[in-house]
C-alpha positions in Angstrom: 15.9 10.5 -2.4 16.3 14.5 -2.2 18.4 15.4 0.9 15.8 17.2 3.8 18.8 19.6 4.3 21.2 20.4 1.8 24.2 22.9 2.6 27.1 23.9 0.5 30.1 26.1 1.6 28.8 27.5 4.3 30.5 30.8 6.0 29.7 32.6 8.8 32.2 35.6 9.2 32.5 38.6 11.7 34.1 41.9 11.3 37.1 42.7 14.3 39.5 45.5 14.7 42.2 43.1 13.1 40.1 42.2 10.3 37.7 39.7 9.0 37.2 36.8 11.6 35.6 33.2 10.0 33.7 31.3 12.4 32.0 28.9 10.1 35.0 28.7 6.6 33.0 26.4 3.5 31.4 24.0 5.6 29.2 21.6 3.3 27.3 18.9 3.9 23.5 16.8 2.9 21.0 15.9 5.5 18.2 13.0 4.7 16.5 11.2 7.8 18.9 10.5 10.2 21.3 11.5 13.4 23.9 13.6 11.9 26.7 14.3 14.5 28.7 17.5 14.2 31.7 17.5 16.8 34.2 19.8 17.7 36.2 21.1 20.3 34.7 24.8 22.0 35.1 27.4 18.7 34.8 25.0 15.9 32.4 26.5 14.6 29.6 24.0 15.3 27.1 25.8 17.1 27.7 28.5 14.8 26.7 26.3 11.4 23.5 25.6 13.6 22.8 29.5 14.0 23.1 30.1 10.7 20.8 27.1 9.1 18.4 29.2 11.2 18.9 32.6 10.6 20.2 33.5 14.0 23.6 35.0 12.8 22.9 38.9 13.6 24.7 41.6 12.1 27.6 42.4 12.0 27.9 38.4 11.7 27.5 37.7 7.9 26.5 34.5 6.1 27.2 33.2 2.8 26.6 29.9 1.4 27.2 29.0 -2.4 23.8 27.0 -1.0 21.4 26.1 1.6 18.1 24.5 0.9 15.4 22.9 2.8 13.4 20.5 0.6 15.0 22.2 -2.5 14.1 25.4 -1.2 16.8 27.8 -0.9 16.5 29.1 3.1 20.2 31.4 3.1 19.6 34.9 4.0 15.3 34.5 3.9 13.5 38.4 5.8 13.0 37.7 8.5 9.3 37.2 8.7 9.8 34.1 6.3 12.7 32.6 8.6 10.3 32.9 11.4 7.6 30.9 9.7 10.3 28.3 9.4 11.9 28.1 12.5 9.8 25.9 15.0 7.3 24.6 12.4 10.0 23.0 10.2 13.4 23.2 11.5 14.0 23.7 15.5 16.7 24.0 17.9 16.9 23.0 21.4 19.7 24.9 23.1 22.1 23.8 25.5 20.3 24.7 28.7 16.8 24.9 29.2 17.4 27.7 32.3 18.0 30.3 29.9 15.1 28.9 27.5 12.7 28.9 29.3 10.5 31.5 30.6 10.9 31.7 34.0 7.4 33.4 34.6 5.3 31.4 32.4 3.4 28.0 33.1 5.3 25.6 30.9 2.2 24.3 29.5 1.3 27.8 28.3 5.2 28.3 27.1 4.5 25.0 25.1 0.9 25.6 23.7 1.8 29.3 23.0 4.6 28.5 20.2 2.3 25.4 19.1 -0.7 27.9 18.5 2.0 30.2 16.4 2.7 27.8 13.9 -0.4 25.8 13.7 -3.5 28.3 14.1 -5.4 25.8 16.8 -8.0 25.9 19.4 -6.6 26.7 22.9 -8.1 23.2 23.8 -6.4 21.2 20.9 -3.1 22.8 22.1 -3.3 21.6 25.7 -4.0 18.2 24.1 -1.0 18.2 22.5 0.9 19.6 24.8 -0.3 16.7 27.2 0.6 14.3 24.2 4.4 15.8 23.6 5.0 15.8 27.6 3.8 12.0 27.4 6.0 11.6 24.7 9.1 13.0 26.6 8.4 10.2 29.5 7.2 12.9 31.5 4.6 11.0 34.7 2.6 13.4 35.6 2.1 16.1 32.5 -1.3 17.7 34.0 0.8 18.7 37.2 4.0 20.1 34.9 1.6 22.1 32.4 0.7 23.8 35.2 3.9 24.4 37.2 7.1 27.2 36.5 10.3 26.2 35.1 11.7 26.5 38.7 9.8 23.6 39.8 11.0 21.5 37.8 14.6 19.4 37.4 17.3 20.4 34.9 16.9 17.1 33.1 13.2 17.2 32.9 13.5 20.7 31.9 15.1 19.8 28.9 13.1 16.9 28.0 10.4 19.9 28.4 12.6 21.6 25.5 12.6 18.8 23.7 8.7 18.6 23.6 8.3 22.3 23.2 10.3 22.1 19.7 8.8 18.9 18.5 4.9 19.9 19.5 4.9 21.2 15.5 5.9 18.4 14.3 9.2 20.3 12.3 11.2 17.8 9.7 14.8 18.5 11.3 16.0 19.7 14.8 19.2 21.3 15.8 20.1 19.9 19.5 23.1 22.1 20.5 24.8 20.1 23.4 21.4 19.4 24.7 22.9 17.1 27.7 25.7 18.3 28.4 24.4 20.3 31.7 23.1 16.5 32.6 24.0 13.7 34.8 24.7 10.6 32.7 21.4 8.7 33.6 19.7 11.7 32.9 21.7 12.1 29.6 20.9 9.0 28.4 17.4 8.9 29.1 17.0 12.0 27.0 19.0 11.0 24.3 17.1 7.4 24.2 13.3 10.3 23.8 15.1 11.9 21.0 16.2 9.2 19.1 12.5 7.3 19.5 10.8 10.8 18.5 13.2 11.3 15.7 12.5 7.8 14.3 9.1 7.5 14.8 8.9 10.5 13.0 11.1 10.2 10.3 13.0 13.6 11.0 16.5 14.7 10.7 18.8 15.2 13.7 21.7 17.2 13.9 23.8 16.7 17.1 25.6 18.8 18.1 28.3 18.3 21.0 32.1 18.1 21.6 31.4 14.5 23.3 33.0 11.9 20.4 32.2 9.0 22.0 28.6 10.0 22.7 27.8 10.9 19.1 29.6 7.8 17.6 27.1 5.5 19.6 23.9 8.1 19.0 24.8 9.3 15.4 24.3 7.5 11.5 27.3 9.9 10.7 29.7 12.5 12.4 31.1 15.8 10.8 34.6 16.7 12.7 34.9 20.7 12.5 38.3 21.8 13.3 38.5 25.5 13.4 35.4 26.6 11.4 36.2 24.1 8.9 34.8 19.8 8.1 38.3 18.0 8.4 37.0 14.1 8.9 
């Protein structure tokens, strides 16, 4: 079976005053439907491999891959209007904190119908139903009363549980979690980590994991990449 994710040499390099500096240095790796863990201490390179799958590496930051395809279809370097039709309705990424995700003077359940409605050209009524279905999904009690309230009112942890049903309301093939629990308390963490591993297999996506947290990923991931200083070294 054809990888979801393919990815081959991957660099992600920045101009300095001293020269040329490589965040991401030939990272390569193949992505079918499974947890893939990518670990590494802070600068590795990790979350930077993540920006890049997605087209978020702005200039000066260049990326070159020998070659990155999503379903066979090469993704590296897309304009921009074509990376945007991609990101959220087939590959998404939950950030680390949901604070700085969310918008702080929206309604969450207009936040999470607004970027359904983008990908998916629905009626304003089938996107509140789905937007009650994905908060459901997350293990979230009382979704009526959270569509309706401000990411103040709500907890960090249910905030990114929030994230998580935001990114998955399109139904996208692979998400990018970058450190999504690390801002949480451990009953917290595991709670959200046991939602994205049901979602994920229920819906036969990919997962790529991102965190610095070894033992974590060996008990939530199929397989672990070990970056080392922008490069795969285990």
């Amino acid at each position: 079976m054809s990888p979801l994710l393919s990815v081959r040499n991957l660099r992600v390099s920045f101009p300095t005053r001293s020269g040329t500096f490589d965040a991401v240095r030939g990272v390569s790796f193949d992505l079918g439907r499974e947890r893939l863990g990518v670990v590494g201490e802070s600068g590795s390179g990790k979350s930077m491999t993540g920006r890049a799958i997605l087209g978020l590496v702005r200039p000066p930051g260049r990326v070159t891959a020998d070659r990155m395809e999503l379903d066979g279809q090469p993704i590296l370097n897309l304009p921009e209007r074509q990376m945007r039709a991609l990101r959220g309705a087939r590959i998404s990424m939950v950030m680390q904190d949901p604070k700085f995700s969310l918008n702080p003077v929206m309604t969450i359940g207009r936040q999470i119908t607004e970027g359904y409605r983008l990908h998916t050209r629905t009626t304003s009524q089938a996107a509140r139903d789905k937007a009650l279905e994905m908060l459901r999904a997350v293990q979230i009690r009382d979704p009526e009363r959270v569509f309706d309230a401000y990411p103040h009112e709500v907890s960090g942890g249910m905030g990114q549980r929030i994230m998580i049903a935001m990114m998955l309301a399109p139904d996208p093939e692979i998400l990018i979690a970058d450190e999504p629990t690390s801002a949480l308390d451990v009953s917290v963490r595991n709670e959200v980590l046991r939602i994205m591993d049901k979602l994920v297999r229920d819906r036969g996506m990919g997962l790529i994991f991102i965190s610095h947290d070894l033992n974590l990923v060996a008990e939530f991931c199929d397989r672990v990449l070990i970056m080392y200083a922008g490069r795969v070294v285990e």
